[in-house]
TIDREN-775980 format. One record per residue: x, y, z of N, C-alpha, C, CB in turn. Coordinates in Angstrom, 1 decimal. Glycine has a CB too. Example, Ala and Ser with C-alpha at 12.3 -4.5 7.8 and 13.67 -1.06 7.14 Angstrom:
<pts>
       nX       nY       nZ      caX      caY      caZ       cX       cY       cZ      cbX      cbY      cbZ
     13.2     -5.7      7.8     12.3     -4.5      7.8     13.2     -3.3      7.8     11.3     -4.5      9.0
     12.8     -2.2      7.1     13.7     -1.1      7.1     12.9      0.0      7.9     14.1     -0.6      5.7
</pts>
This chain:
<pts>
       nX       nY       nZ      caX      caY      caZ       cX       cY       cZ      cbX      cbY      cbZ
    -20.4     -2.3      7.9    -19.8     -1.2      8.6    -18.3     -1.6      9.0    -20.6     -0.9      9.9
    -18.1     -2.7      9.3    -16.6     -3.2     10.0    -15.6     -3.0      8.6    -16.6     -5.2     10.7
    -16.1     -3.1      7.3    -15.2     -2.2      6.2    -14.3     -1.0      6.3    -16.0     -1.8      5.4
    -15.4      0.0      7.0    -15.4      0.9      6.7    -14.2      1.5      8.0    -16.8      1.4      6.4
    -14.3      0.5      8.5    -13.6      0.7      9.8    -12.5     -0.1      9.6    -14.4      0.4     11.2
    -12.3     -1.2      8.6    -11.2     -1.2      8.5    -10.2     -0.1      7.4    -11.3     -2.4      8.3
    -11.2      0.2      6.7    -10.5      1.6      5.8     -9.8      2.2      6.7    -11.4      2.9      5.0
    -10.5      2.6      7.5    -10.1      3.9      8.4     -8.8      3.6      9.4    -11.7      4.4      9.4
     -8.9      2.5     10.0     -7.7      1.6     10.3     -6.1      1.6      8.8     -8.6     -0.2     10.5
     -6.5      1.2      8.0     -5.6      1.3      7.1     -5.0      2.8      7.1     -6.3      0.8      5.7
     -5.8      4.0      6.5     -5.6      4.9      6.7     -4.6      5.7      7.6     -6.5      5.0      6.7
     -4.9      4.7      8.5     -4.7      5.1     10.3     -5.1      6.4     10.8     -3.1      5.0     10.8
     -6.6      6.4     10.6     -7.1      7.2     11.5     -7.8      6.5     12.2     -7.8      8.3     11.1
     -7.1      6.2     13.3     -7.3      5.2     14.0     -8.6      5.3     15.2     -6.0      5.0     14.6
     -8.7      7.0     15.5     -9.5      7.1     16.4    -11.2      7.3     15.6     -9.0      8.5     17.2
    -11.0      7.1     14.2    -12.4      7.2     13.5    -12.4      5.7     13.2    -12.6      8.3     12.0
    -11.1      4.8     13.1    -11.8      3.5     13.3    -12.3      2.8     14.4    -11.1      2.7     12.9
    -11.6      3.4     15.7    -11.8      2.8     17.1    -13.6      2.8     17.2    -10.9      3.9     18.4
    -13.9      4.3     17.0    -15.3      4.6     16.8    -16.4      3.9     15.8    -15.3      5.7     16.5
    -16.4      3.5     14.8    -16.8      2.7     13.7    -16.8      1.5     14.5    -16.0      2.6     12.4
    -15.5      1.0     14.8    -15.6     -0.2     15.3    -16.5     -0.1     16.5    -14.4     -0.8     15.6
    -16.4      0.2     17.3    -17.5      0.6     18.8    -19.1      0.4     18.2    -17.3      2.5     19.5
    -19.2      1.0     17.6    -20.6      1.3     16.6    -20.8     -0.1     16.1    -20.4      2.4     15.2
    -20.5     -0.7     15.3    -20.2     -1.8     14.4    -20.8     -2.9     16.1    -18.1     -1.9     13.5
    -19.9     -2.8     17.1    -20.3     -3.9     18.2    -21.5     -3.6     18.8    -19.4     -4.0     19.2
    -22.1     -2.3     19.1    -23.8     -1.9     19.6    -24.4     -2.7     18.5    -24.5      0.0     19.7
    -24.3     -2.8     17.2    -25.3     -3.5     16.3    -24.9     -5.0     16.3    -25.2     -2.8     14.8
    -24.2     -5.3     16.6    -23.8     -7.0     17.0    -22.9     -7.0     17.4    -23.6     -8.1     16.1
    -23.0     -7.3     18.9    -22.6     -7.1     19.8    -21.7     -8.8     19.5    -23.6     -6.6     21.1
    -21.9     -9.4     19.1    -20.8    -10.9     19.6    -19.9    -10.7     18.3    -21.8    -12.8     19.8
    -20.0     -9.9     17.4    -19.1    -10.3     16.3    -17.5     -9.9     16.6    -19.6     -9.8     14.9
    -16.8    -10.9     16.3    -15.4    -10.5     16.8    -14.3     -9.9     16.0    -14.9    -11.7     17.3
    -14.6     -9.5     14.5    -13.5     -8.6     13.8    -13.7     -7.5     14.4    -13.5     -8.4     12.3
    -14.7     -7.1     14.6    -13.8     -5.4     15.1    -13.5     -5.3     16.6    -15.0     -3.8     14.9
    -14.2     -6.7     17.6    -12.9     -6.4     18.6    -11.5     -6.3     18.7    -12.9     -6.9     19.2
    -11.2     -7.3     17.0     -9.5     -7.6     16.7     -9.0     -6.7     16.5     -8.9     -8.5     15.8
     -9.7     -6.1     15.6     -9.2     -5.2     15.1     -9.4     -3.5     15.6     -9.5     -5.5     13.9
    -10.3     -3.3     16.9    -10.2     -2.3     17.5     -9.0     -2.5     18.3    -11.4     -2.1     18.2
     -8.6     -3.6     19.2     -7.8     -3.9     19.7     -6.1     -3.0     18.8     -8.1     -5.6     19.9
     -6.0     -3.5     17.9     -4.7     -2.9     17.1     -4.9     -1.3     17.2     -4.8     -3.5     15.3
     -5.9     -1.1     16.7     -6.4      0.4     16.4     -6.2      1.4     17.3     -7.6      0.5     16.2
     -6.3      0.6     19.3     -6.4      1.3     20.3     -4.5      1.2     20.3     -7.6      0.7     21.6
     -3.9      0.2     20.2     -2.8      0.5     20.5     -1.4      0.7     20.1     -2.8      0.0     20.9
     -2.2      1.3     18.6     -1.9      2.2     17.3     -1.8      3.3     17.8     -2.8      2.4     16.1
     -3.1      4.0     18.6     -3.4      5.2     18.5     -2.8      5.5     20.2     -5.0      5.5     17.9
     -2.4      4.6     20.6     -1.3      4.7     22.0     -2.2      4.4     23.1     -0.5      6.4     22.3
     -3.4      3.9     22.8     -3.8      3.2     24.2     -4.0      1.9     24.4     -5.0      3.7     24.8
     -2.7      1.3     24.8     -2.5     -0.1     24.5     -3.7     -0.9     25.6     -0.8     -0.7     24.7
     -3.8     -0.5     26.6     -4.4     -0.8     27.7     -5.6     -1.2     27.5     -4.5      0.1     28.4
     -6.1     -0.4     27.0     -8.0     -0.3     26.1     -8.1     -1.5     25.3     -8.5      1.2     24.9
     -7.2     -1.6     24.2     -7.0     -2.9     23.4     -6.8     -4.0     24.3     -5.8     -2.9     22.3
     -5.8     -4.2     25.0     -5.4     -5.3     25.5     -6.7     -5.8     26.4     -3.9     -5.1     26.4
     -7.7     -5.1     27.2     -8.6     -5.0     28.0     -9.8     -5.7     27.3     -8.7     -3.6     28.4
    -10.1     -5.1     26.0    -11.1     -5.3     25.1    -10.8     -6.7     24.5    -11.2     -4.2     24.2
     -9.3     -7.6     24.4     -9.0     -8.5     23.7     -9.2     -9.9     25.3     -7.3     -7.9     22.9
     -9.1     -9.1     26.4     -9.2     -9.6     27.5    -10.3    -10.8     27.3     -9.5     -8.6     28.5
    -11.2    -10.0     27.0    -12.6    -10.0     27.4    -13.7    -11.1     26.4    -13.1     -8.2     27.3
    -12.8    -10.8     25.2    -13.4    -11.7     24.3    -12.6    -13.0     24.1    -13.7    -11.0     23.0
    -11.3    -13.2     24.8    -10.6    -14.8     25.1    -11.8    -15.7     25.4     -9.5    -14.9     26.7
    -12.3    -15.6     26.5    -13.5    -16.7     26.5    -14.1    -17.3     25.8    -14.3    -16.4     26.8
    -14.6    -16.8     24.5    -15.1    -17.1     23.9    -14.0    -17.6     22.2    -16.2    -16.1     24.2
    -13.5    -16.7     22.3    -12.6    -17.4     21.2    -10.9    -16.9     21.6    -13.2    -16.7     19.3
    -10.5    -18.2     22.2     -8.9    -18.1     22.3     -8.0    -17.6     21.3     -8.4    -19.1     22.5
     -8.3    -18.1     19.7     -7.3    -17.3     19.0     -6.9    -15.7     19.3     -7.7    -17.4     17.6
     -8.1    -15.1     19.3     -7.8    -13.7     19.2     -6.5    -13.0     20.5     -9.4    -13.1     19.5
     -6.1    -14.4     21.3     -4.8    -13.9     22.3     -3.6    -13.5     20.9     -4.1    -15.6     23.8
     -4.0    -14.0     19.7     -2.5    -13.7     18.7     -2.9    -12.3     18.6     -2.3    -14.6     16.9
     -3.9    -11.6     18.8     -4.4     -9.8     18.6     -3.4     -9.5     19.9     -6.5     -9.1     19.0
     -3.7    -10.0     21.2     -3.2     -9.6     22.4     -1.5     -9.8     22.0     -3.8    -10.6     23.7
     -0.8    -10.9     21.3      0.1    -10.4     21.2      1.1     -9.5     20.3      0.3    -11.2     21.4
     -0.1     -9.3     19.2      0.2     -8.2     18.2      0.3     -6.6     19.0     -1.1     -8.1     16.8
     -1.2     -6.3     19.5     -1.0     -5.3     20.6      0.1     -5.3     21.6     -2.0     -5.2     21.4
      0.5     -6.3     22.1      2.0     -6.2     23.0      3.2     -6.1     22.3      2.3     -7.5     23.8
      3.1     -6.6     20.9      4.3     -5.8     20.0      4.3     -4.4     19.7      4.3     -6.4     18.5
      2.6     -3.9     19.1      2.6     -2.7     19.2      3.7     -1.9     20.5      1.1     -2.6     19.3
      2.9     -2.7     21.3      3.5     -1.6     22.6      5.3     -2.1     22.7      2.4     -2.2     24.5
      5.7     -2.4     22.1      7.3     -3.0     22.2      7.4     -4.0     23.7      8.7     -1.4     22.5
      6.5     -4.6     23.7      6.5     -5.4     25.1      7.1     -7.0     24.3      4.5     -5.6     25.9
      8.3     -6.7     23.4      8.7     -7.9     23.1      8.5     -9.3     23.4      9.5     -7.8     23.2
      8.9     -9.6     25.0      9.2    -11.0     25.7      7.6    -11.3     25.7     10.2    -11.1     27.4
      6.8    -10.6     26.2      5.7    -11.2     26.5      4.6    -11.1     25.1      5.1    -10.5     27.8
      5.0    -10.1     24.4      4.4    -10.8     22.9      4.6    -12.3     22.5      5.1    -10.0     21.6
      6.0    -12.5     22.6      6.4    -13.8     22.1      6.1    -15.0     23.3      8.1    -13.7     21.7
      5.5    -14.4     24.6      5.0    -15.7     25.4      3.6    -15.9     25.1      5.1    -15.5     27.0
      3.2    -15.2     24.2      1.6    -14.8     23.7      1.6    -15.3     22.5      1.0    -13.3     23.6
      2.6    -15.5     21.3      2.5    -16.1     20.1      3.3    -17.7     20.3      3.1    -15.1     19.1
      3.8    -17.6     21.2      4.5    -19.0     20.7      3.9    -20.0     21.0      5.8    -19.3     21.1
      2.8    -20.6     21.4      1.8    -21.3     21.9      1.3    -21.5     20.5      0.8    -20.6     23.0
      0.6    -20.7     20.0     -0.1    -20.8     18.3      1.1    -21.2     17.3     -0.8    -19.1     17.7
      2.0    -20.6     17.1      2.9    -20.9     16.5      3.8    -22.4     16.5      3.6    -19.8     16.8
      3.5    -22.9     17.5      4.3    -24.3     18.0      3.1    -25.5     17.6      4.7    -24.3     20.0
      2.0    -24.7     17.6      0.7    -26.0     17.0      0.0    -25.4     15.8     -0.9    -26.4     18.4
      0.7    -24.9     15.2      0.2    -24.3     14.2     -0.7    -25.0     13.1      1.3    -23.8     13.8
     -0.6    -26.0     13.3     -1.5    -27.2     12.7     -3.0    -27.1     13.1     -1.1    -28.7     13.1
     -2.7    -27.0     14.6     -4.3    -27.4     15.2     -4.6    -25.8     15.6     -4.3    -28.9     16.9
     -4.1    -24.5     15.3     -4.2    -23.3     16.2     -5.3    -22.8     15.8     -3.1    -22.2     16.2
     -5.8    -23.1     14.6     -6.9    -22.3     13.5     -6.5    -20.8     13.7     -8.7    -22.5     13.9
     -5.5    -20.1     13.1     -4.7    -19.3     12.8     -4.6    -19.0     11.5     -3.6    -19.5     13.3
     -4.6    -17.9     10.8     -4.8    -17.7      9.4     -3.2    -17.7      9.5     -5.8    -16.3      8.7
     -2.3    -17.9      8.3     -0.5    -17.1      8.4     -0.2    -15.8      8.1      0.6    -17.8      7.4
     -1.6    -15.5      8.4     -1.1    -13.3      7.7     -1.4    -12.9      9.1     -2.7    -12.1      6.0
     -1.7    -14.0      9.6     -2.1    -13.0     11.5     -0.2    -13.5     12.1     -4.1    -14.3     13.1
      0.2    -14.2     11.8      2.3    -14.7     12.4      2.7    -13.2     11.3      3.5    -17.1     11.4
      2.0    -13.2     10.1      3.1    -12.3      9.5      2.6    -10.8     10.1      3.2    -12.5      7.7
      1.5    -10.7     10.6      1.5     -9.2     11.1      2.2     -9.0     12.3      0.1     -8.5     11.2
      2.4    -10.1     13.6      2.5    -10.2     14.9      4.1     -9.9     14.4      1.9    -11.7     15.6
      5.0    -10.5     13.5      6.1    -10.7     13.0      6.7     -8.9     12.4      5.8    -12.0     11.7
      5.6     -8.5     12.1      5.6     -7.2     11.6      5.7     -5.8     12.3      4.6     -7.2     11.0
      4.4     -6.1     13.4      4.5     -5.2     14.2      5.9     -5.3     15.5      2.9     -5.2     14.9
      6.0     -6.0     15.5      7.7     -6.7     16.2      9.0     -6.1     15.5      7.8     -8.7     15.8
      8.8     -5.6     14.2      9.8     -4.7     13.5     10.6     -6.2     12.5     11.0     -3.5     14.9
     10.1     -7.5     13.1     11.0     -8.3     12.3     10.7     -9.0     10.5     11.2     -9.5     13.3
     11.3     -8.1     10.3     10.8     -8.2      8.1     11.3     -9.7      8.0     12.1     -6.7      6.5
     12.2    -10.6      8.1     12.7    -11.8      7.8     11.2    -12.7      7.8     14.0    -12.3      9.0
     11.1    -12.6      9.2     10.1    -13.3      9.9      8.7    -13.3      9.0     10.0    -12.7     11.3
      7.9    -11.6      9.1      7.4    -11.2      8.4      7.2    -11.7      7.4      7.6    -10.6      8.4
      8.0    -11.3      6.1      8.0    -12.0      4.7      8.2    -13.4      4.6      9.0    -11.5      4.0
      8.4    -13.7      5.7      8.6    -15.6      5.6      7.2    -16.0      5.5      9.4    -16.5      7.2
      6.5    -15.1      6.6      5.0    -15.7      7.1      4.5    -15.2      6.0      4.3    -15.2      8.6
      4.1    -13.4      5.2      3.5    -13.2      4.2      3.9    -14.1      3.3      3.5    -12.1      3.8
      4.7    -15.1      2.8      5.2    -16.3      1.8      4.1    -17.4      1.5      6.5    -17.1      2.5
      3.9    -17.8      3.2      3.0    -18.6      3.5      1.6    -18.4      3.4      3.3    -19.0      4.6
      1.5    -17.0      3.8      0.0    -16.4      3.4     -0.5    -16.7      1.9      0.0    -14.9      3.5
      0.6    -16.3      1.2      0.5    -16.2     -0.7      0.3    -17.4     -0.6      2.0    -15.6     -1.8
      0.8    -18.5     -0.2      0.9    -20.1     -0.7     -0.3    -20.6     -0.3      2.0    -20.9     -0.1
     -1.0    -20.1      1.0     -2.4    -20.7      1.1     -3.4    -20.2      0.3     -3.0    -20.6      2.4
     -3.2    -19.4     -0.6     -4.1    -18.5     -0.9     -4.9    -17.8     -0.1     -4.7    -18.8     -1.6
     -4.4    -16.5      1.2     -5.1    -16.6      2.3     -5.3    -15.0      1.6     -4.5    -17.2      3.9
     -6.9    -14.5      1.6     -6.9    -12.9      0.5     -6.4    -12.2      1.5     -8.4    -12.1     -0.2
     -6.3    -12.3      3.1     -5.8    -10.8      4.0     -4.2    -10.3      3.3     -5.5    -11.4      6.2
     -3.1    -11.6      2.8     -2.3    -10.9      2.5     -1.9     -9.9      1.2     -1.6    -11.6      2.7
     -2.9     -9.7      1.0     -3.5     -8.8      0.1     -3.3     -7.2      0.0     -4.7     -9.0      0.3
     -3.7     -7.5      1.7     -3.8     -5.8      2.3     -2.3     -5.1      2.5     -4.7     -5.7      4.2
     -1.2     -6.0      2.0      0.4     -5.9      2.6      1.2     -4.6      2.7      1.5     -6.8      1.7
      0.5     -4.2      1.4      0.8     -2.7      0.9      0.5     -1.5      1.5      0.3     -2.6     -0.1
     -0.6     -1.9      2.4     -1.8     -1.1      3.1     -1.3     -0.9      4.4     -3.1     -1.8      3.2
     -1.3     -2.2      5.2     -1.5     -2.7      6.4      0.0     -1.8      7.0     -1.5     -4.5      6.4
     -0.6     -1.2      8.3      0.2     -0.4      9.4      1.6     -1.2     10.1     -0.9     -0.1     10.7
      1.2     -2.6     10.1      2.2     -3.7     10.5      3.3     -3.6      9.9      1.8     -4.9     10.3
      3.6     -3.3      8.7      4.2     -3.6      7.5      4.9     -2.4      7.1      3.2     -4.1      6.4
      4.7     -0.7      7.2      5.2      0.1      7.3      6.6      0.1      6.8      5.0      0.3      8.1
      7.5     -0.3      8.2      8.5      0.3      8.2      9.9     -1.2      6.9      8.8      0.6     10.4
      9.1     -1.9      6.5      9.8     -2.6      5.4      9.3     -2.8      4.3     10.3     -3.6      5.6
      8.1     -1.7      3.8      7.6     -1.4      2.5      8.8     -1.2      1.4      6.6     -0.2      2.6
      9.7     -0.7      2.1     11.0     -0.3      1.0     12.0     -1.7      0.3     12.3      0.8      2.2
     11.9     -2.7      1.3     12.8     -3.6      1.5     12.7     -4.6      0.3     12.5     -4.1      2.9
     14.1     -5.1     -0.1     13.9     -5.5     -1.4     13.2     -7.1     -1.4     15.4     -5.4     -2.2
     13.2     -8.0     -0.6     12.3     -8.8     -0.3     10.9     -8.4      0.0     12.7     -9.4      0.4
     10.4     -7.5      0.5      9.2     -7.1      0.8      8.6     -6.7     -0.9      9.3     -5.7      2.0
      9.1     -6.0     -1.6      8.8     -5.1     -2.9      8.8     -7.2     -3.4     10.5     -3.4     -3.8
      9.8     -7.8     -3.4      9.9     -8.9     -4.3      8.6     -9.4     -4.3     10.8     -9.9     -3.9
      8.4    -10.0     -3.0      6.8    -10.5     -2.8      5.8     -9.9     -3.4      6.3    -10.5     -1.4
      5.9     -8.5     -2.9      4.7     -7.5     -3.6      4.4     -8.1     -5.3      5.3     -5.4     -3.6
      5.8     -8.1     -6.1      5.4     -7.9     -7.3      5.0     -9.9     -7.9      6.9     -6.9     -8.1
      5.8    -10.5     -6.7      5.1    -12.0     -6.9      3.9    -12.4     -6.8      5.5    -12.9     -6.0
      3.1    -11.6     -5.8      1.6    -11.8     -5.4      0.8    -10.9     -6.8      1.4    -11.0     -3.6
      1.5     -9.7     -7.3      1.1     -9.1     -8.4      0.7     -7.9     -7.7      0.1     -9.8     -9.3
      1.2     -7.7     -6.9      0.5     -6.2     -6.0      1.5     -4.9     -6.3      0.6     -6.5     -3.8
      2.5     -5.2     -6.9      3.7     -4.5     -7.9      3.9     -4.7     -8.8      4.8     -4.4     -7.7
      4.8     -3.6     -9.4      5.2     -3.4    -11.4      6.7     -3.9    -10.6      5.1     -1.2    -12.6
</pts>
């Protein structure tokens, strides 16, 4: 089910993934992709509050997911405190257990493509399959055009 809700996320119909995802957590309730990724979805679809709330809640139990909390605070253009939310992971990036396609979306939704394509670089080099979705992914939007962005695409083989 959390597929299907991530389609629908891609898509960005965000309020049929918010829902999937909701659904997806009554049937297992502890699994944590679709809180991450409801979290994005709620503050895609402009209720950053609900994400940030929902991302709250599952810290306890697994701290990475504060890098969602600071993707949703990019969502929301809350710049300074995104970046007091990523730079903790980013500075121990050794020990953070942090995939590098989660810096390059946080990097993304932040509007910064440099950064971004530095981190999707690193994704390609671990062989990590999320950066896969690059083409797809809502983060990534607004420098789909961009001639380093297309470069990567066609390095990874995701372009002619």
């Amino acid at each position: 089910m959390i597929h299907v809700g991530q389609v629908r996320y891609f898509e960005r119909r965000y309020p049929e993934a918010i829902e999937v995802f909701r659904k997806t957590l009554s049937l297992a309730p502890n699994t944590v992709a679709p809180q991450l990724m409801g979290a994005l979805a709620h503050g895609l679809a402009g209720q950053v509050d609900a994400g940030l709330e929902d991302l709250r809640k599952l810290e306890p139990r697994y701290p990475q997911g504060r890098m969602y909390e600071a993707m949703t605070l990019a969502i929301a253009g809350r710049r300074e405190e995104a970046m007091q939310v990523e730079h903790p992971f980013e500075e121990n990036i050794e020990t953070a257990g942090i995939p590098m396609q989660w810096f390059a979306l946080f990097y993304g939704f932040l509007n910064d493509r440099a950064n971004a394509v530095k981190w999707l670089h690193k994704s390609a080099d671990g062989h990590e399959s999320q950066v896969l979705n690059m083409g797809v992914n809502p983060a990534f939007t607004s420098m789909r055009t961009a001639p380093d962005f297309v470069a990567l695409e066609r390095w990874i083989g995701l372009a002619k």
